[in-house]
C-alpha positions as CSV (number, residue, x, y, z in Angstrom):
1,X,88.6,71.7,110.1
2,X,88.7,72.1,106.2
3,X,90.8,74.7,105.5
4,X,92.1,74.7,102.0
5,X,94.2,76.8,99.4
6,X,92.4,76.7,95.8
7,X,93.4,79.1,92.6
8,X,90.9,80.8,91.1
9,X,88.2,84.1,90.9
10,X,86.8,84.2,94.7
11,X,83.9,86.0,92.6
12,X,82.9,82.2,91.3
13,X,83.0,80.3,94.6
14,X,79.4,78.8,95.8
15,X,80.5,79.3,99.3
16,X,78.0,80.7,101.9
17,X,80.0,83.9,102.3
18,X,83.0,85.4,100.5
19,X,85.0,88.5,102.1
20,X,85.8,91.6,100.5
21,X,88.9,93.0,101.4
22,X,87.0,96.7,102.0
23,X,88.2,100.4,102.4
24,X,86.5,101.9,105.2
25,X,84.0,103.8,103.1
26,X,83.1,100.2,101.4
27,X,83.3,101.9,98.2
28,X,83.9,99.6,94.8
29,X,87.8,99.5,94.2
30,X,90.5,97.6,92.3
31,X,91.9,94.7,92.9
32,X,89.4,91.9,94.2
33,X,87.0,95.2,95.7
34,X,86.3,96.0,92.5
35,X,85.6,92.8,90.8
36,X,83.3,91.7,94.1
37,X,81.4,94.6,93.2
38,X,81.2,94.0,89.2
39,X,80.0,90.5,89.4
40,X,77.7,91.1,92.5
41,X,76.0,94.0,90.6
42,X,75.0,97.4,92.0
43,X,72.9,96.6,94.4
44,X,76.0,95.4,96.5
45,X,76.8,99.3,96.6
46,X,73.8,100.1,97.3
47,X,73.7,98.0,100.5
48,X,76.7,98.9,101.5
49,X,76.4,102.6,101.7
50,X,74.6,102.8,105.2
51,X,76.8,100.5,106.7
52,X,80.3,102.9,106.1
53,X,82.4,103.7,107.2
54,X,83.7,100.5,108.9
55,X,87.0,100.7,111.0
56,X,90.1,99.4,110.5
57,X,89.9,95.7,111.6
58,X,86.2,95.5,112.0
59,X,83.7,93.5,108.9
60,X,79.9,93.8,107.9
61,X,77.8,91.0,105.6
62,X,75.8,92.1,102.9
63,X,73.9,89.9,100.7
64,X,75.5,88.2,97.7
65,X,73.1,89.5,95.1
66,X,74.3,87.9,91.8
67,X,77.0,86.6,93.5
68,X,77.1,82.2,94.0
69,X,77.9,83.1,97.2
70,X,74.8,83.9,99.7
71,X,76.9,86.6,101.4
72,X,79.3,89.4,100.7
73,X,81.5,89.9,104.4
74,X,83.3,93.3,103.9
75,X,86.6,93.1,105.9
76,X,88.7,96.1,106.3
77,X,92.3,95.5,106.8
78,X,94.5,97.7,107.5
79,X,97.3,99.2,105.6
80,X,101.4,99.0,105.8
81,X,103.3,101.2,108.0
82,X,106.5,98.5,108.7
83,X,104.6,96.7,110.9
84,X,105.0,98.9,114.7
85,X,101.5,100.3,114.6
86,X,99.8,97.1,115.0
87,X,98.9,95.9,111.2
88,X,99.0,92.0,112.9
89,X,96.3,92.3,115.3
90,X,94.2,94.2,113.0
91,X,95.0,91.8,110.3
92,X,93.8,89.1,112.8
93,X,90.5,91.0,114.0
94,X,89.6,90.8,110.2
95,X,89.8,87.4,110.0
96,X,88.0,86.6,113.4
97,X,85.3,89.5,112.8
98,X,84.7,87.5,109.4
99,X,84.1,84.4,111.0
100,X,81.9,85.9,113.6
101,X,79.4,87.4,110.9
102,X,79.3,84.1,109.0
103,X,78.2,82.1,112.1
104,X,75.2,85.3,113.3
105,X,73.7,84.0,109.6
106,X,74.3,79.9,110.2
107,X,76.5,80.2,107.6
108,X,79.0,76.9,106.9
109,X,81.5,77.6,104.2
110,X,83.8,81.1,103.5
111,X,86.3,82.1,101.0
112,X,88.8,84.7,102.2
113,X,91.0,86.9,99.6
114,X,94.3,87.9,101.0
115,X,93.3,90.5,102.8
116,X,95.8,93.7,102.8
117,X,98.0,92.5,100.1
118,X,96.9,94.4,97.3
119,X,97.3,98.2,97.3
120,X,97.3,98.4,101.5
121,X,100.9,97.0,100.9
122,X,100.9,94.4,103.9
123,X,104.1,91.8,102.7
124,X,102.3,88.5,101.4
125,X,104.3,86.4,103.5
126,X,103.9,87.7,107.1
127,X,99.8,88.2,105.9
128,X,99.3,84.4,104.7
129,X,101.1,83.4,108.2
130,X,98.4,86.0,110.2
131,X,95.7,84.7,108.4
132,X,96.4,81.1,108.6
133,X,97.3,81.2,112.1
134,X,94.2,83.2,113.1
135,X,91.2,81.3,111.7
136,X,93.3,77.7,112.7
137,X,92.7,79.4,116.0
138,X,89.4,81.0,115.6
139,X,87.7,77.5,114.4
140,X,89.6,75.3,117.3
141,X,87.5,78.3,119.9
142,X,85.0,78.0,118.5
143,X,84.9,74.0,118.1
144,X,83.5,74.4,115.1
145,X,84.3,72.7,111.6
146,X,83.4,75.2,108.7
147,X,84.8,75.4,105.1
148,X,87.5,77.6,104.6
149,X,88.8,78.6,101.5
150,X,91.7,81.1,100.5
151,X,91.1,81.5,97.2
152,X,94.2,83.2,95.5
153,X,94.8,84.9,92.3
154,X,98.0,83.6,91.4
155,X,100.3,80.9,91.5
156,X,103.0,82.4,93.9
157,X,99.8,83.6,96.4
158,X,98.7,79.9,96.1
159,X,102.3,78.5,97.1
160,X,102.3,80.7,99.9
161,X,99.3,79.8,101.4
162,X,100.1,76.0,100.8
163,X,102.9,76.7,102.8
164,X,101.5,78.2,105.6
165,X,99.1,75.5,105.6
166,X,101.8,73.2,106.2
167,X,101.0,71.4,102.3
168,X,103.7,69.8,100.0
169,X,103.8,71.8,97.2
């Protein structure tokens, strides 16, 4: 199971899918919403618009459109309240739910952002463990051996990921 760590814009990655960390309206945002959206041009909107809104720990696949990748999977995550009102599970389901729409396509290779992290406030440690955890599990269900990438925007995001991962840094 290749599941890496990498630095870099998630909007770049040739992967078969990347995920969008989504607001339930699947509206263009900030953070990497909004730069998904620039460099996959407007037709992304546009495809997204009958699909919304998408609950809180649930994901949709558009196409890429001028995106490397051949898919766009629009995960929403769910946002910060301490912790008691079950932002793990959720936080999992976005992972899994992502997986699941890459295999309905015969897709191979995904790149995840880290999901919730931005403006949804979910603490970067605690969300780096979820996510790791979940798709170590996911793929081992699943028996499968897909490309997994969690492409971060920054050196401390990268260091906690290659942590979770179990990686020497």
């Amino acid at each position: 199971m290749p599941i890496r760590a990498w630095l870099g814009d998630i909007t770049e990655l040739p992967t078969d899918a990347i995920v969008n960390a989504a607001n339930e309206a699947l509206t263009p945002g900030g953070g990497v919403c909004g730069a998904i959206h620039r460099a996959a041009g407007p037709d992304l909107w546009e495809a997204c618009r009958p699909l919304a809104p998408v609950p809180t720990g649930r994901a949709v696949r558009t196409p890429g459109f001028r995106l490397p990748a051949r898919f766009v999977i629009h995960a929403v995550g769910p946002r910060w309240h301490g912790g008691g009102q079950g932002e793990a599970a959720l936080l999992a389901s976005c992972y899994r739910e992502s997986l699941a729409r890459l295999r309905e396509v015969g897709g191979r290779s995904i790149a995840f952002p880290a999901i919730s992290t931005g403006i949804f406030g979910y603490p970067p440690e605690e969300a780096t463990a979820v996510a790791v955890a979940t798709v170590r599990d996911d793929l081992a269900a699943h028996g499968d051996d897909l490309d997994v990438v969690f492409a971060c925007f920054d050196d401390a995001m990268l260091a906690r990921y290659r942590r979770a991962l179990g990686e020497t840094e």
